[in-house]
C-alpha positions, -999 to +999 in steps of 0.1 A: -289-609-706-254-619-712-241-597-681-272-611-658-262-650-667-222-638-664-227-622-628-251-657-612-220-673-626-197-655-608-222-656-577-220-689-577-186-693-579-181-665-558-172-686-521-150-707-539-127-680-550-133-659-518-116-692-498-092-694-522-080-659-523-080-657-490-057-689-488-035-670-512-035-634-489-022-661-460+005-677-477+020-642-494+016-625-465-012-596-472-047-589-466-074-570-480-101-561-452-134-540-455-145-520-426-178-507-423-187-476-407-226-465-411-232-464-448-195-459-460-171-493-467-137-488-463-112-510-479-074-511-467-043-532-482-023-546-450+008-561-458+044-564-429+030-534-407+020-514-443-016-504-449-028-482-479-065-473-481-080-485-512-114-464-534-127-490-549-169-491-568-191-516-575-216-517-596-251-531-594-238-564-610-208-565-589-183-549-616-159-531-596-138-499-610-104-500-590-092-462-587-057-468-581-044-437-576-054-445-539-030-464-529-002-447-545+012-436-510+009-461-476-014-445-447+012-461-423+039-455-424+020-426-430+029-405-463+052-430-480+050-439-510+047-469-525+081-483-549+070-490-582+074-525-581+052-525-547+025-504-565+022-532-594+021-561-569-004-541-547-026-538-574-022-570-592-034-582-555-065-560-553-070-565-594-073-608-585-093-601-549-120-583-568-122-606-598-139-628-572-173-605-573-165-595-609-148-576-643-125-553-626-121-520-645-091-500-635-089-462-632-056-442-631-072-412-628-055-386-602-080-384-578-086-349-561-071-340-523-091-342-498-100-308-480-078-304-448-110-298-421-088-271-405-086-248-440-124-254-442-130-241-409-107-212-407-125-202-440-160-204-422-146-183-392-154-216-368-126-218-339-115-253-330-088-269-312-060-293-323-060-325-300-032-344-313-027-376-336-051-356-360-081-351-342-097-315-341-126-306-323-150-274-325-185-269-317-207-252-338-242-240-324-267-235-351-286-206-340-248-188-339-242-199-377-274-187-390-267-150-378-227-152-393-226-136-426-216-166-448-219-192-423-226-225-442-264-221-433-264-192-451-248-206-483 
């Protein structure tokens, strides 16, 4: 009951600090944007021409885990990483933005790669072609899969 009353507090409160954290980005010179693309959110950390992509959960009462291994290293310039003392302001920043929807937990777990596409279809025998500034394209026709031996229909 506790958590229930604690989260219509912050609810209510919530526009308040969302004006005044967004004040805050403005004056120091960052922003913290969420993109939404179907069902996925995407959260990035822009600051002078920098942005790092940020994995960040909520929860049903709007507790948020920060994972902060992932923004460790800026996606442009692409492959940089971030300075120490930028990776504590960084996530200082994001640690206060999410405060405005609730307790924020942070994770320093390493989170795994991600899978480079082209290793994953190389493995599954599907040809594709490289089109520059990382985009690949293939085709993959279904009927084709299903008679491969260890196509990922088959799996």
């Amino acid at each position: 009951m506790r958590r229930f009353t604690r989260f219509l507090k912050k609810l209510y409160r919530s526009n308040r600090c969302h004006e005044e954290e967004k004040q805050r980005q403005e004056d120091e010179g960052y922003r913290v944007e969420f993109k939404q693309a179907g069902p996925e959110r995407f959260i990035t950390y822009i600051e002078c021409g920098r942005e790092a992509n940020v994995i960040a959960e909520f929860s049903f009462l709007n507790d948020v885990v920060l994972f902060t291994h992932s923004f460790r290293i800026w996606s442009k310039p692409s492959g940089e990483e971030l300075s120490e003392f930028d990776f504590l302001r960084v996530r200082n920043r994001l640690i206060r933005y999410f405060s405005c929807w609730g307790d924020v937990t942070v994770d320093d777990r390493v989170l795994p790669a991600p899978i480079d596409p082209r290793i994953q279809l190389e493995a599954d025998g599907i040809p594709y072609k490289e089109m520059g500034d990382d985009v690949i394209m293939y085709e993959v026709d279904v009927e084709e899969e299903r008679k491969r031996k260890g196509g990922f229909f088959n799996r």
